[in-house]
C-alpha positions as MATLAB code, in Angstrom:
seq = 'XXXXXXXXXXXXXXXXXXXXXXXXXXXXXXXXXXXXXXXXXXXXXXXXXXXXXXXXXXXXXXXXXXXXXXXXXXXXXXXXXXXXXXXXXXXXXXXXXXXXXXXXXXXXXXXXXXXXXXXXXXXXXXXXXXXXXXXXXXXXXXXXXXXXXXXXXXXXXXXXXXXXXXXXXXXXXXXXXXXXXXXXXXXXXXXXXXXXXXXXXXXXXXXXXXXXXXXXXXXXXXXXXXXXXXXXXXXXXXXXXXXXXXXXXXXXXXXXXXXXXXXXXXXXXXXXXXXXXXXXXXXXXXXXXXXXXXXXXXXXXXXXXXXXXXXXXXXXXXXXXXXXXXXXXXXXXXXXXXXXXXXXXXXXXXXXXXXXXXXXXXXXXXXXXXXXXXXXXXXXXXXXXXXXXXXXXXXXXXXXXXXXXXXXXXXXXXXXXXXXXXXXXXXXXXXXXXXXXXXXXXXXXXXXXXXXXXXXXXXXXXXXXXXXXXXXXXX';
ca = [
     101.613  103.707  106.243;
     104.386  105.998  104.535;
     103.249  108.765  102.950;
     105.024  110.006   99.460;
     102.684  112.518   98.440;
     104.680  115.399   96.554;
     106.435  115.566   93.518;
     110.819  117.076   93.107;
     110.430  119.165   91.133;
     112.484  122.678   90.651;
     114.491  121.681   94.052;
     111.204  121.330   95.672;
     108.518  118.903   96.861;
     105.444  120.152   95.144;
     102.061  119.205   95.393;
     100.226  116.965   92.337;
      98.597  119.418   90.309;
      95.745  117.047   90.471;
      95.089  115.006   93.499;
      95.052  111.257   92.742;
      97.205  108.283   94.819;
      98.460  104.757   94.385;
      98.841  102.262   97.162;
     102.045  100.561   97.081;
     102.053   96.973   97.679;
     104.689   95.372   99.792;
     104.407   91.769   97.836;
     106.072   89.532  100.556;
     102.596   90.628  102.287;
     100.656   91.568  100.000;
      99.473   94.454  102.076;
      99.746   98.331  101.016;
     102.815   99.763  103.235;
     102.793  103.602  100.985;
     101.112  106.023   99.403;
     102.177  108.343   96.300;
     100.698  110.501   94.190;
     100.097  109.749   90.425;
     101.182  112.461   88.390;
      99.605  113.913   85.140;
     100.473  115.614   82.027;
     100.290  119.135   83.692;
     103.027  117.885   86.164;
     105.031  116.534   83.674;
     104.820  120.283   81.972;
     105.834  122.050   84.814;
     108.786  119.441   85.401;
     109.989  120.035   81.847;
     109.485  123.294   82.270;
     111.825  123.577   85.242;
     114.604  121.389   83.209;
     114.622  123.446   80.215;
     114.996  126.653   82.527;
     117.983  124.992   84.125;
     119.570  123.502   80.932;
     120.902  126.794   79.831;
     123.202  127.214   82.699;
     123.665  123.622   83.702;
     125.026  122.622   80.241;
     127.713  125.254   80.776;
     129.507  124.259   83.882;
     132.756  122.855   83.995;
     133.840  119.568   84.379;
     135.578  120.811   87.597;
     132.080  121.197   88.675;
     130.237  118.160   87.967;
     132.865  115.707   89.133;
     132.805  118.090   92.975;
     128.734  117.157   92.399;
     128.879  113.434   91.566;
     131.542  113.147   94.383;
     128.768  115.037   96.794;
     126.081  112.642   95.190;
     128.406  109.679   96.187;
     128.633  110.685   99.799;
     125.325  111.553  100.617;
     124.226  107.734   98.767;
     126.750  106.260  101.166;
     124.564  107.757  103.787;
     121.538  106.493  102.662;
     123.048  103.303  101.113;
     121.359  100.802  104.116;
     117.668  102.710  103.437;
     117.819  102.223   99.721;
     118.377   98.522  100.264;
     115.870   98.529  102.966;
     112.999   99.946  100.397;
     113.955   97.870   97.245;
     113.420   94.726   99.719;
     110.034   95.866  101.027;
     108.429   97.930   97.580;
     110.018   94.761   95.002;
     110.672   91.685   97.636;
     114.353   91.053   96.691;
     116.070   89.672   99.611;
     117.736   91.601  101.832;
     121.394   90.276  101.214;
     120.560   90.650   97.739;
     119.448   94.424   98.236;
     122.298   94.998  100.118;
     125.317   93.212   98.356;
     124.134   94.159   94.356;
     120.561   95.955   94.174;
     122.229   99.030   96.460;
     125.556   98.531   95.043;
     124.675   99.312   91.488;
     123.905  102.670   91.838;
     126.767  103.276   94.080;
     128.487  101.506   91.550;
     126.744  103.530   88.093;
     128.046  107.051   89.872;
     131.256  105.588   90.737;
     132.262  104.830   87.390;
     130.499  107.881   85.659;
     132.927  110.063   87.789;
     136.047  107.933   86.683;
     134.406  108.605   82.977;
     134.006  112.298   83.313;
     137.352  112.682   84.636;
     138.872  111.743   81.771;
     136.582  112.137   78.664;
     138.355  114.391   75.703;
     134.936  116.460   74.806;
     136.773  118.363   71.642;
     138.613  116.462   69.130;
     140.804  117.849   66.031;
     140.300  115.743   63.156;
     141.945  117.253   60.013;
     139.802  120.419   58.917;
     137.449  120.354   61.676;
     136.794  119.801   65.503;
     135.086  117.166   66.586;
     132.959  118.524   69.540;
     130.793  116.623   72.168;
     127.607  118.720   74.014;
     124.933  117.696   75.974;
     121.945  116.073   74.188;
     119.343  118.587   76.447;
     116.915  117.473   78.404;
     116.210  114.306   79.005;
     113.125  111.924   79.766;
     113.749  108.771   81.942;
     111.437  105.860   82.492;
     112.601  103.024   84.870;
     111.143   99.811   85.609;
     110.352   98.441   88.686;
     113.338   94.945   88.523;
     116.943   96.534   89.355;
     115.244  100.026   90.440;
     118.218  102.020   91.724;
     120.228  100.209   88.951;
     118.328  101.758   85.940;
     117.532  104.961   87.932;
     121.204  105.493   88.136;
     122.942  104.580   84.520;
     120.587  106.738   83.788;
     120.705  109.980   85.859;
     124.457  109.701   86.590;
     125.760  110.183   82.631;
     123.032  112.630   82.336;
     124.201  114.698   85.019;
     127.628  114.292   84.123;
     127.161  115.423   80.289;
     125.451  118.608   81.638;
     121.917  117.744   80.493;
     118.985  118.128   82.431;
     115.930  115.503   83.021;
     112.304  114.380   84.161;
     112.748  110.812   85.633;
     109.580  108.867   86.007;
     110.411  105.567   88.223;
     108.260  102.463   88.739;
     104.879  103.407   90.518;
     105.411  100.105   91.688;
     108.456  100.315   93.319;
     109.017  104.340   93.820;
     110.429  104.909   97.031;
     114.017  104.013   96.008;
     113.542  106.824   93.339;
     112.008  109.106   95.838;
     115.075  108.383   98.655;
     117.742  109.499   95.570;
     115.695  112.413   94.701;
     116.653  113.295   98.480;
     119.826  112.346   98.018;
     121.043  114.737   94.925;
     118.882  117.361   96.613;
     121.445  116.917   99.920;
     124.424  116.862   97.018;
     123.803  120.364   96.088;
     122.438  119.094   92.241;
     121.263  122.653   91.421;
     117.293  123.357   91.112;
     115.800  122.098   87.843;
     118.349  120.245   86.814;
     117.211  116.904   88.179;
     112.885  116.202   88.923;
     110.762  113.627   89.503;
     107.136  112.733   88.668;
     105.352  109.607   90.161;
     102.697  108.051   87.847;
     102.203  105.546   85.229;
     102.750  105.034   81.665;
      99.551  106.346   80.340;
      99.569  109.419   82.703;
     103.182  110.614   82.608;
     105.022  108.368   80.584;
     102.974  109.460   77.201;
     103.347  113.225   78.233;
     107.206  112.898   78.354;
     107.452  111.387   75.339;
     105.650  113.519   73.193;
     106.913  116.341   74.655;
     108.823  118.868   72.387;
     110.936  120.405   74.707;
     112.377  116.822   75.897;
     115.092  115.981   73.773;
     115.404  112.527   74.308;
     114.001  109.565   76.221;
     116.168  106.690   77.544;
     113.450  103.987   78.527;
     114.028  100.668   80.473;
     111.227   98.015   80.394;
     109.214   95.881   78.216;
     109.497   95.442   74.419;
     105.778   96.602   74.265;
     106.117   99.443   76.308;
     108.921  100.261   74.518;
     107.722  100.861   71.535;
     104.648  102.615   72.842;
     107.398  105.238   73.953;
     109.339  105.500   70.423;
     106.129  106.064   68.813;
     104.588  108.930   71.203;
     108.212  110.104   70.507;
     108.025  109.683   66.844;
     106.365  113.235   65.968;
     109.002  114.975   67.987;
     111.832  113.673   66.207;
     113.625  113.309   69.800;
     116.698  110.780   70.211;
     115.162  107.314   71.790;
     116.900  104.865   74.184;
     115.306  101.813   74.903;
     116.992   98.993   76.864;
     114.079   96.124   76.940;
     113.163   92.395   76.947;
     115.335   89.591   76.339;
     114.976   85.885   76.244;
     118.657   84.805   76.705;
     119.928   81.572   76.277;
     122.421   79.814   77.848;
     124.650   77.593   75.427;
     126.255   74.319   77.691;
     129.452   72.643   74.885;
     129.568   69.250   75.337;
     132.941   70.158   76.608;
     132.436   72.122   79.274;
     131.584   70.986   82.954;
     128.447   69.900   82.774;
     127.497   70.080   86.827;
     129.519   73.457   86.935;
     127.510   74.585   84.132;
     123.962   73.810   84.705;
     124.149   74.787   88.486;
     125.368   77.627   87.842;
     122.479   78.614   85.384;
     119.904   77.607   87.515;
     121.870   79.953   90.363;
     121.536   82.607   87.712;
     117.988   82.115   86.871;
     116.514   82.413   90.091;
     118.807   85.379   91.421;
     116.256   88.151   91.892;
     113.554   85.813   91.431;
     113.912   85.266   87.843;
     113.054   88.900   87.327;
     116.392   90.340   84.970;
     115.794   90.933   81.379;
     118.890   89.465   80.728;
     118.638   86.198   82.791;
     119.681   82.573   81.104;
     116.145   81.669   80.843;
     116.781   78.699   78.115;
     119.638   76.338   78.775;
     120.687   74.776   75.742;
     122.585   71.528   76.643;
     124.203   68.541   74.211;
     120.938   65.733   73.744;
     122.651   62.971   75.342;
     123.379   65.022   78.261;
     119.452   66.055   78.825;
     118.976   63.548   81.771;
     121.838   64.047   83.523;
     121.421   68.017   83.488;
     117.901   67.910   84.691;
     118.956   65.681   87.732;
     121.585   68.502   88.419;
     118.821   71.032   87.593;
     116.420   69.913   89.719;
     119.017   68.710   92.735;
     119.862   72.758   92.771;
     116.645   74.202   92.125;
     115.297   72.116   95.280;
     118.210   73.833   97.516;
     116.437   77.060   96.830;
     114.441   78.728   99.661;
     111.493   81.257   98.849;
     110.511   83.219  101.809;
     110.251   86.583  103.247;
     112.992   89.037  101.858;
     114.377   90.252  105.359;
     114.605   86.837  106.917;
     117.708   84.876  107.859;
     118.214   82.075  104.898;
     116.169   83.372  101.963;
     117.639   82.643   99.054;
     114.482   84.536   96.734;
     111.289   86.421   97.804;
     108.202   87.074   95.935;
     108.102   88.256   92.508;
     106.829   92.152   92.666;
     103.561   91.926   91.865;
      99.696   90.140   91.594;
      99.931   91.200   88.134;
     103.466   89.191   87.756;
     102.386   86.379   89.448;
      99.051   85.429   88.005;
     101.324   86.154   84.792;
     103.613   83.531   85.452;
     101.449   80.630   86.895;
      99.464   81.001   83.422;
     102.977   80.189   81.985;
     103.831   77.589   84.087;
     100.791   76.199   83.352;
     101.092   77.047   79.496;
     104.363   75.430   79.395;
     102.792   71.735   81.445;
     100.081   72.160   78.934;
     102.353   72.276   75.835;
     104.120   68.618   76.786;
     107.137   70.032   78.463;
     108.095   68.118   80.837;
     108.089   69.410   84.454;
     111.515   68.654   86.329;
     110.300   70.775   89.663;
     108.215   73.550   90.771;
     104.880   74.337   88.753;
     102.135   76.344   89.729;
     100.905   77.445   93.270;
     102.944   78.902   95.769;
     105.839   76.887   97.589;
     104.871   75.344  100.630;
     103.834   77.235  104.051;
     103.980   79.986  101.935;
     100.100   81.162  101.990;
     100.531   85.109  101.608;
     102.683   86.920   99.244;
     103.606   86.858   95.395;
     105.650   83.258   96.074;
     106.120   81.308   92.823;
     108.026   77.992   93.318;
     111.141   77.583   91.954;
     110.402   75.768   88.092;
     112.533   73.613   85.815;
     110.801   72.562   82.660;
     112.772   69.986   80.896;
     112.304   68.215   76.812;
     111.640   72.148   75.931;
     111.499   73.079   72.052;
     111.699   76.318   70.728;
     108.135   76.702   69.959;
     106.866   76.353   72.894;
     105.043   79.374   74.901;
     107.680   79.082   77.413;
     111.006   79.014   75.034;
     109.675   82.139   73.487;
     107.688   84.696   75.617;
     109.479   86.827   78.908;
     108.237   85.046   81.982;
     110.128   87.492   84.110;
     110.024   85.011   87.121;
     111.944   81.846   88.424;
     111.075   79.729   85.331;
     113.992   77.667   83.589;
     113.234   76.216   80.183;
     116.185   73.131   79.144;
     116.284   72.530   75.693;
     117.901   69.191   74.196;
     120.204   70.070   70.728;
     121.924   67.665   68.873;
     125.387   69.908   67.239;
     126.585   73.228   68.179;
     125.242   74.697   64.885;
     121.317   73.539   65.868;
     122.087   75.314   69.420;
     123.409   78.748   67.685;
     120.832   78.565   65.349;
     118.264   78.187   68.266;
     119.824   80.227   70.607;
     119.509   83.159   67.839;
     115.507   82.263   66.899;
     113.989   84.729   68.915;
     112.545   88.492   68.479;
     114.878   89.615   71.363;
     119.013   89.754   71.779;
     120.192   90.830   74.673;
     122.265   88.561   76.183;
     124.264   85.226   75.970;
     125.727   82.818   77.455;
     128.095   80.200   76.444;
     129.709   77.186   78.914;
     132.835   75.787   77.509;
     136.341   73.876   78.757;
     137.877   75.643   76.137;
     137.462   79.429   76.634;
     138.169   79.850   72.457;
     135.872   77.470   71.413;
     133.458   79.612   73.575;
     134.270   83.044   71.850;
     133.734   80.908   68.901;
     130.468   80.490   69.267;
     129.910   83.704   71.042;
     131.079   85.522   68.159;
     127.898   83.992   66.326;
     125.158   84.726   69.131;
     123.073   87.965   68.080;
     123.015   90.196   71.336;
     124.514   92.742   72.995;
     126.080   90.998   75.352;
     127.818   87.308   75.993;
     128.864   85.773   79.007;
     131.687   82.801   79.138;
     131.806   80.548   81.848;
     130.021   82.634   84.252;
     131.836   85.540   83.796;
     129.899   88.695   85.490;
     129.228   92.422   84.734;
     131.401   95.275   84.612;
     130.047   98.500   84.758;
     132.594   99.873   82.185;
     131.022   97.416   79.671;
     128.233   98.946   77.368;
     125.122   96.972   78.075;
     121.939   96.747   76.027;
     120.761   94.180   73.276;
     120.111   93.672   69.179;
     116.476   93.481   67.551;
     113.695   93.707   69.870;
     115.743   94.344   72.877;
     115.997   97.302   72.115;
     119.175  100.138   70.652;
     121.457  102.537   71.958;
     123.940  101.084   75.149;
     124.471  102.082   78.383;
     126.929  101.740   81.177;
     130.472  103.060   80.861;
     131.701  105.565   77.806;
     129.131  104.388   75.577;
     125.992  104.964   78.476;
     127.576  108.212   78.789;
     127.805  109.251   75.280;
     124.084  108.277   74.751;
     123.823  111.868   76.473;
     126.023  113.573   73.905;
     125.413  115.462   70.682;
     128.062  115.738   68.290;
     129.075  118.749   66.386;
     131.079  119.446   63.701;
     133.480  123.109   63.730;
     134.878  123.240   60.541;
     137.976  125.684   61.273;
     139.743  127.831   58.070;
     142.787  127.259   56.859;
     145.697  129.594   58.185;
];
């Protein structure tokens, strides 16, 4: 059993100011593998407390400076790159290869391109009478789920470093060890004392006390819609800036032009990557009505190829979903969705065959889905796919847009204009064509009840910036 009992914070491992732990469950096993300590609101003081001491001089170093300390930062992750992946298989079950080859590689990736950005960024600007000046918002409160952990740990401490702010970062209690391994890692950097900490906990515990904090300046928050706004409203009193990049139900438009067995395998690829759990996976395929049959066969033909099993063995193509909590979540919405009339292609509920320990959940295609069904409209978070008939391409805009959430989109077309096209009329944040990926230069984050506020490349970074207006006399 690892031990992870002390909290960074001041450019030291400090004891809990209370004593209180958390087993961490490894869910390919469903055994315990760590222990942390849960933090409370008298850590969280002595965290922010530490930041705002160290914003003073942090905010005034040169740029010089903080691109020699995100190069350092780079290096040491390098060194640690194999043991990142390692934990993010065992604490959140993705597969190895996965870990490895895109959980890893985003934060390598998020400090990467935040160098390039700082490099270059023009942080005074003369416009007319005044200069337009860009500052460091302060200090900074970040939450981070438990899905991409390294991922949303990093877009968000690598702009805040390089603006010059300071911050608290509370990770996932369920999958901290990721977050603990780059605390090491900035602390072998040379990130000066204060300017980064951590506190281990949950929502109620830490969360709340950062956000209603009034010497945090502003909270960038990754994670569900209802925790979400849980954090803007303990934020509310303090009048602090509020980041929130949250849920999404994204759907996935297939043209009755486009390839239809390029298209649908390649959204049931997407669906299950990570087993299902990305807030900004495809989860409702919209395809043309008279092409319904034919893209469940494909549907079903690819979602069969899929192997669930244990994240560091040789073939895996997805491991467990994180949690008990997750799972028993999404067999009630498998079931929900048989319940409704949908019809079920594959999958269902139960774990996959000679699977009889661990958070499996087999790999589900629901077919004949409408739009007001439980599954077309709540966040399973898991290997779920929902295919919904539509009849013209303005019935599959127009359902494609009827949700709370907007994060993503996706549009398959044989005609990459007819796809912007539609794209242009999908409301979220982001839109995929053809199966085009990510680029972390891209600003990502969603409309409505995904959440505001962007991050990844310039516009992450400037998330972290205040602006100020010098109004300069005439000569």
């Amino acid at each position: 059993m690892q031990e992870y009992l002390q909290f960074y914070i001041n450019g030291e491992w400090v004891d809990p100011t209370t004593p209180s732990t958390l087993e961490v469950i490894n869910p390919s096993t469903e055994q315990p593998f760590a222990t942390i300590s849960m933090g409370s609101a008298a850590d969280v003081e002595k965290a922010v407390a530490a930041a705002t001491s160290a914003f003073d001089s942090f905010s005034k170093t040169t740029v010089a400076e903080r691109v020699e300390l995100l190069g350092a930062i780079l290096a040491e992750y390098t060194k640690r790159y194999d043991e990142i992946a390692q934990a993010i298989s065992t604490e959140m079950g993705a597969p190895i290869w996965l870990s490895k080859a895109a959980q890893a590689a985003t934060g390598q990736a998020h400090f990467a391109t935040t160098l390039e950005i700082l490099k270059n960024y023009e942080w005074e600007e003369r416009k007319g009478k005044y200069l337009l000046r860009r500052e460091p918002v302060g200090v900074c409160g970040l939450i981070t789920p438990w899905n991409w952990p390294i991922n949303q740990i990093s877009c968000k401490v690598a702009p805040a470093l390089a603006a010059g702010c300071t911050m608290v970062l509370k990770p996932s209690e369920v999958a901290p060890v990721n977050g603990i391994i780059l605390a090491e890692v900035l602390h072998a950097a040379g990130v000066p004392a204060g300017v980064f900490n951590l506190v281990n906990g949950d929502g109620p515990g830490v969360g709340e006390a950062m956000s209603s904090h009034p010497d945090i300046h502003m909270m960038s928050f990754t994670g569900s819609t209802r925790a979400g706004v849980l954090v803007a409203k303990a934020a509310a009193d303090t009048v602090k800036r509020v980041a929130q990049e949250l849920g999404g139900k994204s759907a996935n438009i297939i043209l009755e032009d486009a390839d239809l067995e390029t298209a649908v395998s390649g959204g049931v690829g997407q669906i299950f990557t990570n087993s299902g759990q990305s807030c900004n996976a495809p989860t409702r395929m919209l395809v043309p009505r008279a092409s319904h049959a034919e893209a469940l066969e494909i549907a079903k033909k690819t979602a069969e190829a899929v192997k669930p099993g244990d994240p560091f063995a040789e073939g895996t193509t997805i491991g467990p979903v994180v949690s008990e909590v997750q799972w028993d979540k999404i067999q009630g919405l498998i079931q929900k969705g048989i319940d409704e009339g949908a019809e079920l292609v594959c999958g269902g509920t139960g774990r996959p065959d000679g699977l009889n320990a661990g958070y499996y959940v087999k790999p589900t295609v629901f077919g004949n889905v409408t739009n007001d069904m439980t599954i077309a409209k709540e966040e399973i978070f898991g290997p779920v796919l929902s295919i919904l008939p539509y009849d013209n391409e303005e019935q599959a805009i127009e359902i494609a847009n009827d949700t709370p959430y907007g994060l993503s989109g996706y549009v398959q077309s044989g005609d990459v204009d007819h796809a912007l096209a539609v794209a242009a009329q999908i409301r979220s944040g982001n839109v995929h064509i053809n199966g085009s990926g990510a680029d972390f230069t891209a600003p990502f984050g969603g409309y409505k009840q995904s959440g505001n506020g962007r991050e990844w490349g310039d516009l992450g970074f400037e998330e972290f910036l205040e602006t100020k207006a010098v109004f300069v006399p005439a000569a």
